[in-house]
KOLDOSE-763998 format. One record per residue: residue number from 1; residue in three letters; x negated, z negated, y negated of N, C-alpha, C in turn. Coordinates in Angstrom, 2 decimals, decimal comma. Layout:
<recs>
[NUM "ALA" [X Z Y] [X Z Y] [X Z Y]]
...
</recs>
This chain:
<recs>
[1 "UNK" [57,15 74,26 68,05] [55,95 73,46 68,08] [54,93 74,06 67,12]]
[2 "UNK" [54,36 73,41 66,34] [53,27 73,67 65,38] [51,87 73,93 65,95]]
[3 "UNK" [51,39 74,90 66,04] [50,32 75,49 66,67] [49,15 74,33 66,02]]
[4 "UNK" [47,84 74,14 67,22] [47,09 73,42 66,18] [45,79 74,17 65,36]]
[5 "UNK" [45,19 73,59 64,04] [44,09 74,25 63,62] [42,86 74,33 64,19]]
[6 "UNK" [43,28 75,59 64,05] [41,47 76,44 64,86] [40,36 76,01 63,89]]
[7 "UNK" [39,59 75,45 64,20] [38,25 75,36 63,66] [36,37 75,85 64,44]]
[8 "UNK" [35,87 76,36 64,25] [34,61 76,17 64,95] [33,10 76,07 63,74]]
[9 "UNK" [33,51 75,46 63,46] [32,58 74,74 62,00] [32,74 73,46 62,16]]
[10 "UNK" [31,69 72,48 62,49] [31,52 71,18 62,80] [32,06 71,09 60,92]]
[11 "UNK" [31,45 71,03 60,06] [31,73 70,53 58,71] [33,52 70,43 58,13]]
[12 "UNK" [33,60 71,86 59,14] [35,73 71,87 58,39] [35,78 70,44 59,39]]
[13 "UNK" [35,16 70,23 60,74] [36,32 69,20 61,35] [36,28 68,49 60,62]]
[14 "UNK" [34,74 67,30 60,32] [34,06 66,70 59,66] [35,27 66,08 58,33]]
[15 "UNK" [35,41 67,17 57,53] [36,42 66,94 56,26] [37,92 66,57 56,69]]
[16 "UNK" [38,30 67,12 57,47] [39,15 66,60 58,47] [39,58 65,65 58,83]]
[17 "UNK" [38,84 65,62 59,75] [38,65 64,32 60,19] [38,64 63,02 59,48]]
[18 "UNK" [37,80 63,12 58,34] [37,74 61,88 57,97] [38,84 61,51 56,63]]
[19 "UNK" [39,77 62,70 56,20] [41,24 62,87 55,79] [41,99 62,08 56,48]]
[20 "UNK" [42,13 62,47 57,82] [43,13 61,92 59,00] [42,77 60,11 59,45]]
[21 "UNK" [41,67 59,85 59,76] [41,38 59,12 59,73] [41,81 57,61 59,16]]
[22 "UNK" [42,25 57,86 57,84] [42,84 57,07 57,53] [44,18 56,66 57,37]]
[23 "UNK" [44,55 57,91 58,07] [46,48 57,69 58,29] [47,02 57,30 59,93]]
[24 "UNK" [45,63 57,73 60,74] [45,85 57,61 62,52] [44,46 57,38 62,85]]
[25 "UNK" [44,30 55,70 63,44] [43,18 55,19 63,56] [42,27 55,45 64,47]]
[26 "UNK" [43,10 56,49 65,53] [41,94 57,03 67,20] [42,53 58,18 66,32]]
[27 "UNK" [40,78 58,78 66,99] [40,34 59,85 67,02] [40,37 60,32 68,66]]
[28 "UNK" [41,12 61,34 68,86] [41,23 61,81 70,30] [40,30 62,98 70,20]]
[29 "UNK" [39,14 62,64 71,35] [38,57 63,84 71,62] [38,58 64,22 73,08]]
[30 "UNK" [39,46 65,23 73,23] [39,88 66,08 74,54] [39,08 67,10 74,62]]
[31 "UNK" [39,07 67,25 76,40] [38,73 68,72 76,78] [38,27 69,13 78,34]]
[32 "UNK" [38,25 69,98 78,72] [37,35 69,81 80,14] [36,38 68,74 79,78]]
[33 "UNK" [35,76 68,97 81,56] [34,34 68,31 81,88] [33,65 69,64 81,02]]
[34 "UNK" [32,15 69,28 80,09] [30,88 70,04 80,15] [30,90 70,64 79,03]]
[35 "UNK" [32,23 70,65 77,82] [32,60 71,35 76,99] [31,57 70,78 75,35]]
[36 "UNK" [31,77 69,64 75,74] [30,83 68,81 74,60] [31,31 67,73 73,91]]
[37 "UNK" [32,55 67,45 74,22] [33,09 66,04 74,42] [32,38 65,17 73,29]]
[38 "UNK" [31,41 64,66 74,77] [30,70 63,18 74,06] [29,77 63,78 73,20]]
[39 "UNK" [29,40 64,56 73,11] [28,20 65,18 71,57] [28,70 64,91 70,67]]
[40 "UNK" [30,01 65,97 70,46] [30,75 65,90 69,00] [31,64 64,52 68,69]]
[41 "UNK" [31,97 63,59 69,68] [32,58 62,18 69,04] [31,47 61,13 69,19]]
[42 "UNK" [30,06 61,26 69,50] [28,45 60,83 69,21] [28,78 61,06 67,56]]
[43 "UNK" [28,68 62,46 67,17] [28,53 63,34 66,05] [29,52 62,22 65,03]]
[44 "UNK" [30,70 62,34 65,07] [31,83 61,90 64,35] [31,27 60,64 64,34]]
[45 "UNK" [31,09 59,84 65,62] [31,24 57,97 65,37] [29,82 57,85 64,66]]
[46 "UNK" [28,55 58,57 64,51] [27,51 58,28 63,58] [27,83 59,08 62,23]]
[47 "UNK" [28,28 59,87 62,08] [28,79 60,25 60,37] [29,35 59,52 59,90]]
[48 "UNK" [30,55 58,72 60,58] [31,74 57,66 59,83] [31,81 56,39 60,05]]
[49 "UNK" [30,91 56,20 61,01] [30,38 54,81 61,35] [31,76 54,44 62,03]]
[50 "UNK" [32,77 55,37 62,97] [34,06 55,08 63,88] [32,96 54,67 64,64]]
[51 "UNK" [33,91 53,40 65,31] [33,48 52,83 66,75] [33,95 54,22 67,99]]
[52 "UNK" [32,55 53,95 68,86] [32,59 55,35 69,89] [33,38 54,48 71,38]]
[53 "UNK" [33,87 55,39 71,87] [34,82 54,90 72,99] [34,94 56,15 74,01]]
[54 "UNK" [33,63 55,98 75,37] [33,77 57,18 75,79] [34,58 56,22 77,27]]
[55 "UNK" [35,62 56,76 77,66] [36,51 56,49 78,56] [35,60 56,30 79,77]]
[56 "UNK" [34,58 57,41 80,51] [33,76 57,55 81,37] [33,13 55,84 81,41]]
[57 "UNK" [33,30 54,88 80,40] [32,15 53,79 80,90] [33,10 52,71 81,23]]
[58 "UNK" [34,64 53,01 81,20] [35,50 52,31 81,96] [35,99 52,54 83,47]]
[59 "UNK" [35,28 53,07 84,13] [35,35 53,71 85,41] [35,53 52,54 86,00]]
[60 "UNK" [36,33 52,32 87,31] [35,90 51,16 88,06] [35,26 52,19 89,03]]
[61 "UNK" [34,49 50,97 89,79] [33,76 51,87 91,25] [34,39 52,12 92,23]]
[62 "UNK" [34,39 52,63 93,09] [35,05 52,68 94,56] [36,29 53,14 94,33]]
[63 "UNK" [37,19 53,77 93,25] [38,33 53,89 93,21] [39,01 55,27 94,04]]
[64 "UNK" [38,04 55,69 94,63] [38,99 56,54 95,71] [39,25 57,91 94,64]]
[65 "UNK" [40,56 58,60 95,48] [41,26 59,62 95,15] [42,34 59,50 94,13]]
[66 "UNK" [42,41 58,34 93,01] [43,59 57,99 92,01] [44,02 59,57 90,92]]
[67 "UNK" [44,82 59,40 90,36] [44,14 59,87 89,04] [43,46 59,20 88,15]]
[68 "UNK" [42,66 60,38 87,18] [41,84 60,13 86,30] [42,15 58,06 85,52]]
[69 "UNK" [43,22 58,37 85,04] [43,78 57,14 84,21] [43,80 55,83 85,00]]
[70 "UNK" [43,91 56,35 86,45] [44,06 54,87 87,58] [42,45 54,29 87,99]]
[71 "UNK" [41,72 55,21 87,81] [40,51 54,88 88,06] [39,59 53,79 86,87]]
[72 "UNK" [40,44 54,14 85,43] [39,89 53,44 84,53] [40,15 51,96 84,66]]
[73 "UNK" [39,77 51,48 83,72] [39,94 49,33 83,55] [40,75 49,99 82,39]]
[74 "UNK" [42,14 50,02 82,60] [42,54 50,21 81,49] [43,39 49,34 80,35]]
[75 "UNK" [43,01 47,95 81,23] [43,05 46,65 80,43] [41,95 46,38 79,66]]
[76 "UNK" [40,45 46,80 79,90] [39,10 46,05 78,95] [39,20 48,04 78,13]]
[77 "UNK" [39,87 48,43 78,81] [39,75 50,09 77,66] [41,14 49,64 76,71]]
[78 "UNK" [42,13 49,22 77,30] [43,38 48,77 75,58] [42,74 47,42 74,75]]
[79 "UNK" [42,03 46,85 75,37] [41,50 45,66 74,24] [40,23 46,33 73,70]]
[80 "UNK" [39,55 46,94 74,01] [38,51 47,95 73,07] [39,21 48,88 72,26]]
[81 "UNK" [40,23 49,62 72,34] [40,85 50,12 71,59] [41,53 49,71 70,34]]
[82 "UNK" [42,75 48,83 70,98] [43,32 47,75 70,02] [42,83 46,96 69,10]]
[83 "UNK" [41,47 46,56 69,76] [40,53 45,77 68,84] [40,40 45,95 67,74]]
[84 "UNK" [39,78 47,71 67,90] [39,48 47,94 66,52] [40,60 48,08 65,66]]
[85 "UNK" [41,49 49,01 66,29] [42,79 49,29 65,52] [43,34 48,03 64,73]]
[86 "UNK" [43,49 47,00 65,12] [43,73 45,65 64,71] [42,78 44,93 63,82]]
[87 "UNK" [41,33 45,72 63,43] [40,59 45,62 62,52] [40,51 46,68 61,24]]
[88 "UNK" [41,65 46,98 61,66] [41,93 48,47 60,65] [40,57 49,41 60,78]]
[89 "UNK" [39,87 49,32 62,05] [38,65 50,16 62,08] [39,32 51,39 62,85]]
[90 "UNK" [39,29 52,88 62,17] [38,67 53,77 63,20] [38,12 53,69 64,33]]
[91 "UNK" [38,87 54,43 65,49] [38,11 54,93 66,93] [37,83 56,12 66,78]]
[92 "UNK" [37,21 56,67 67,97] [37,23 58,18 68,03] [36,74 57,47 70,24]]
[93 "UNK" [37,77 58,30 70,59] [38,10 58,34 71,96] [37,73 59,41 72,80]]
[94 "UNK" [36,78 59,13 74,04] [36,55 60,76 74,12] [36,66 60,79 75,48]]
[95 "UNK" [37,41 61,84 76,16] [37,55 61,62 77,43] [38,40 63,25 78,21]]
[96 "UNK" [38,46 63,59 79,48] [39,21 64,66 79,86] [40,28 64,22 80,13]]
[97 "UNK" [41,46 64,82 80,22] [42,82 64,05 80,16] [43,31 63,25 79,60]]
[98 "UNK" [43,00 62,97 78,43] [42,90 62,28 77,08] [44,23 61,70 76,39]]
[99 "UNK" [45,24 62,59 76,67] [46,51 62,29 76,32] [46,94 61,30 77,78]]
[100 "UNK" [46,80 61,63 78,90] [47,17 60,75 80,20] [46,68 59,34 79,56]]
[101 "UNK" [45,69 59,33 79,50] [44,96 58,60 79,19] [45,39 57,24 78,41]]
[102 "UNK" [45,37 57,84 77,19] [46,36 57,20 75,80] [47,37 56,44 76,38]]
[103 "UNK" [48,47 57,74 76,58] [49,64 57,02 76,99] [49,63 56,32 78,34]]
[104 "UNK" [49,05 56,11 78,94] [48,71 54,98 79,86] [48,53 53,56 79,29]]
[105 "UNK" [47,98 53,48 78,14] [47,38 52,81 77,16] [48,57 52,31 76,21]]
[106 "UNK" [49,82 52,80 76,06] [50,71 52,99 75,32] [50,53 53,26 73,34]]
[107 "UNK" [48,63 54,37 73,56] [48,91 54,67 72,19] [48,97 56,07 71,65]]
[108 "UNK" [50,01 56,11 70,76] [50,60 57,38 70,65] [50,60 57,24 69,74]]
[109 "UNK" [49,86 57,05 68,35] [49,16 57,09 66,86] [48,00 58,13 66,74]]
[110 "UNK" [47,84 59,23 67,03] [46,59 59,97 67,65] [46,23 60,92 66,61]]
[111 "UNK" [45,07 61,52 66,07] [44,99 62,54 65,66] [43,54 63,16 66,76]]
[112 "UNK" [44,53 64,47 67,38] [43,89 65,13 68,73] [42,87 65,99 68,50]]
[113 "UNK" [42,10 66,03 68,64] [40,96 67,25 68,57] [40,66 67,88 70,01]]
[114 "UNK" [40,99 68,72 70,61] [40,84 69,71 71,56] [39,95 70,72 71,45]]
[115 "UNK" [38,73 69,91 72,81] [37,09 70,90 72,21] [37,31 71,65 73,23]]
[116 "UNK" [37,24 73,42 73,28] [36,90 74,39 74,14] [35,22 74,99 73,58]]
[117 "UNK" [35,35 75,08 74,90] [33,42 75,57 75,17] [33,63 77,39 75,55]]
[118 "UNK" [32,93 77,90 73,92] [32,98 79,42 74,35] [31,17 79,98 74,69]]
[119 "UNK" [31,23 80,75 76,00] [29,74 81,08 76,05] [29,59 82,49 75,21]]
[120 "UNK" [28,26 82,77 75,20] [27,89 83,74 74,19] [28,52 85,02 74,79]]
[121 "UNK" [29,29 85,15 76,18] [29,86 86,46 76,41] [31,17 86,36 76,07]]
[122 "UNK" [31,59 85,59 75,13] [33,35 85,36 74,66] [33,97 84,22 75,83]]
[123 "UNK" [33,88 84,65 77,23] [34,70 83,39 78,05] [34,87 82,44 77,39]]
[124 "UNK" [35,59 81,52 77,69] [36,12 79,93 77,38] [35,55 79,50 78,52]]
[125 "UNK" [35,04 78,15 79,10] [34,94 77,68 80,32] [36,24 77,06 80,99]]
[126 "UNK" [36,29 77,23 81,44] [37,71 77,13 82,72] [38,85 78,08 81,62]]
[127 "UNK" [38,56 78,70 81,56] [39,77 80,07 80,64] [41,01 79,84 81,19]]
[128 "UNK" [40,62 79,75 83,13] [42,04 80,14 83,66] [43,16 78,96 83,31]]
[129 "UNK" [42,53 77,86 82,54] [43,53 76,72 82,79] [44,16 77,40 81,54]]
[130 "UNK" [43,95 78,26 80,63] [44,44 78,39 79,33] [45,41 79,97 79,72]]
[131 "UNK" [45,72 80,17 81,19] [46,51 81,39 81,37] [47,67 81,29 81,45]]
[132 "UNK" [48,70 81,57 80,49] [50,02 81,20 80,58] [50,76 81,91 81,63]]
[133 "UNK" [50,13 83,20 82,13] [50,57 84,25 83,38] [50,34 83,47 84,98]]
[134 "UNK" [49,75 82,67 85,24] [49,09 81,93 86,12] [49,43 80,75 86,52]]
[135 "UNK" [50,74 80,56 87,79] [50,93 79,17 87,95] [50,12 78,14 88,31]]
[136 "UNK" [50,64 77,03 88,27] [49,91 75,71 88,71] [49,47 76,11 89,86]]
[137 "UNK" [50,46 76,17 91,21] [50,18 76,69 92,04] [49,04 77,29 92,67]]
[138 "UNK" [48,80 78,44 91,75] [47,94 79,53 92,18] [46,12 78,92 91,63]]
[139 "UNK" [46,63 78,21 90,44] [45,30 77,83 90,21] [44,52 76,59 91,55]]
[140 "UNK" [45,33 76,02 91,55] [45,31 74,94 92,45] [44,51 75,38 93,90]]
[141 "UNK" [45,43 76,68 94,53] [44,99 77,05 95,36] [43,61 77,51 95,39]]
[142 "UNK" [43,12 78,23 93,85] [42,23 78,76 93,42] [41,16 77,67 93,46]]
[143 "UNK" [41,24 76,49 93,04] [40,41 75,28 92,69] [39,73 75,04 94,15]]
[144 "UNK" [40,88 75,01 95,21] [40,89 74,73 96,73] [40,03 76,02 97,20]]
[145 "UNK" [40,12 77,09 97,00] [39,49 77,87 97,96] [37,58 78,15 97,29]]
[146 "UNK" [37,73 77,70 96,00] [36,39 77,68 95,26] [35,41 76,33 96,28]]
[147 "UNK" [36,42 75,56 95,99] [35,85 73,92 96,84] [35,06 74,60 97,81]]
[148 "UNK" [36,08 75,10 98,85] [35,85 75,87 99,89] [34,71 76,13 100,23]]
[149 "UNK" [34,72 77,46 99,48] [33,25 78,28 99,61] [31,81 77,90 98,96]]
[150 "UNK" [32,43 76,62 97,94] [30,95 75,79 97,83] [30,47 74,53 99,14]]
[151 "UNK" [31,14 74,43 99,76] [31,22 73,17 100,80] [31,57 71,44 99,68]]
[152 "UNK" [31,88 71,94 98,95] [31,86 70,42 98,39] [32,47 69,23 98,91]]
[153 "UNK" [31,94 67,77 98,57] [31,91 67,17 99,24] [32,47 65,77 98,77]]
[154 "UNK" [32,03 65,84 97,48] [32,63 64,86 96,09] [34,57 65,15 96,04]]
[155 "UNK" [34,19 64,61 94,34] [35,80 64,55 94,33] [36,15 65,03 93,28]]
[156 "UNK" [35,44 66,28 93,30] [35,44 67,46 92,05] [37,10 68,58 92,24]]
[157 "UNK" [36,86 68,62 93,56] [38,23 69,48 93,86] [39,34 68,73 93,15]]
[158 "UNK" [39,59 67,48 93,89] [40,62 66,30 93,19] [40,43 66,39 91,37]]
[159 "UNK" [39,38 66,55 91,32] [39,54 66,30 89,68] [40,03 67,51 89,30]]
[160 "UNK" [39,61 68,75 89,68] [40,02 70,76 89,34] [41,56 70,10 89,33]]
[161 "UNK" [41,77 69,54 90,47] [43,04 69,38 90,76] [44,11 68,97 89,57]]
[162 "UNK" [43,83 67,38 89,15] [44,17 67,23 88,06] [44,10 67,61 86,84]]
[163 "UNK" [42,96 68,26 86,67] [42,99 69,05 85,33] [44,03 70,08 85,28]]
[164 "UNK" [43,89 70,75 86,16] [45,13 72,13 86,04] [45,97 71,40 86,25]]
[165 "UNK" [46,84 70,19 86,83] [48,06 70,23 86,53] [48,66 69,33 85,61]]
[166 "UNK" [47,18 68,85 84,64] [47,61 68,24 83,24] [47,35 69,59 82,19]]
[167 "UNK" [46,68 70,12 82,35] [46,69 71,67 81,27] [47,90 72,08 81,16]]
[168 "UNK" [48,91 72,29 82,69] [49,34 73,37 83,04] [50,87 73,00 82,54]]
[169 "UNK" [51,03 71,13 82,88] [52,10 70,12 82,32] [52,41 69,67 80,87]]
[170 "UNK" [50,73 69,09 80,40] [50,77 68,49 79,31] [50,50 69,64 78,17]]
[171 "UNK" [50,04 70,57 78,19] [49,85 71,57 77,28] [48,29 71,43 76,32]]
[172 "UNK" [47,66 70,31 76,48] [46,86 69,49 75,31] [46,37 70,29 74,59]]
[173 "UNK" [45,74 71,46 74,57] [45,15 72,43 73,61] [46,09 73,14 72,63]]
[174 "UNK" [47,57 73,28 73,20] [48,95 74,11 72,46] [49,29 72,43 71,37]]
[175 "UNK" [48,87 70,71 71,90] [49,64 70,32 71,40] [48,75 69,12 70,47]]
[176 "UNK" [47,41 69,82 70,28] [46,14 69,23 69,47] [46,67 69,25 67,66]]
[177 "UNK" [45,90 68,90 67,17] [45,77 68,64 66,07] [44,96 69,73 65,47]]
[178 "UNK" [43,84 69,89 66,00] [42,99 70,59 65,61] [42,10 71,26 67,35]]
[179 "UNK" [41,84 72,81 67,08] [41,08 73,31 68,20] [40,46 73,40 67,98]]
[180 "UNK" [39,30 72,66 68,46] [37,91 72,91 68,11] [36,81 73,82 69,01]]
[181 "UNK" [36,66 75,21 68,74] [35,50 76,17 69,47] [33,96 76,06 69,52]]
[182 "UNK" [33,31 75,47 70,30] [32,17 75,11 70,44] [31,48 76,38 71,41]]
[183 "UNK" [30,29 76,93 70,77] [29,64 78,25 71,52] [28,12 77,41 71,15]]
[184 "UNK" [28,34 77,86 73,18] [26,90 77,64 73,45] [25,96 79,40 74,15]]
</recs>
């Protein structure tokens, strides 16, 4: 497997990006929750004038405990997608679980950008999902006993949940296009 390019210079993606762009019409922007997501494909869809497509505004309501992808309209999210694609316009897609996502969608034309959030003490935010020593399992349990001791009440655990066992399955950061390091 071809490792993907490290970048943390908005300008290298930038050149990038808009290279790729014209060979793979979505722009995938992956990553945790909080990492910066919707900033940097804000960033991209006003530099290149790509239509912006943040997954989050296809939510239906009330959808319970699904996964991420079941919760979306992911019939008015493939005709927003397709649309453009079928206008030979650029997307740029931005969402957590991003590849689920897609291929839910059945599109697999992608050029991936995988944003990690580094704080000024080196950490990554959620690092542990990036521990190859560390089963699903254990994180899981880990996600569960954090819930725990915050009392939470939402459906944040469920989501910890799915994230680690799409990190831990799908690989998305080992199987990006480009890694993009964002320090706040």
């Amino acid at each position: 497997m071809t490792r993907p390019l490290f970048l943390n210079l908005e300008a290298d993606l930038f050149d990038i990006v808009e290279t790729e762009a014209n060979a793979s019409k979505v722009i995938a922007i992956d990553g945790v929750y909080g990492v910066g997501k919707s900033f940097l494909a804000r960033r991209l869809s006003d530099r290149f004038g790509y239509t912006l497509v943040g997954c989050d505004a296809f939510v239906r309501q009330g959808s319970g405990q699904l996964s991420y992808p079941e919760i979306l309209d992911l019939n008015r999210l493939r005709g927003t997608v397709t649309a453009e694609i079928a206008r030979n316009h650029p997307v740029v897609v931005e969402s957590i679980l991003l590849r689920l996502v897609l291929e839910s969608l059945g599109i697999k034309d992608i050029f991936h950008v995988y944003v990690k959030r580094k704080h000024l003490d080196g950490r990554f935010s959620h690092e542990e999902l990036f521990d190859d020593a560390r089963t699903e399992e254990e994180l899981i349990a880990g996600c569960n006993e954090i819930s725990r001791m915050l009392g939470d009440t939402d459906d944040s655990p469920y989501l910890d949940y799915q994230l680690t066992r799409y990190h831990k399955r799908t690989l998305p950061h080992n199987k990006a296009n480009v890694l993009y390091e964002v320090c706040f």
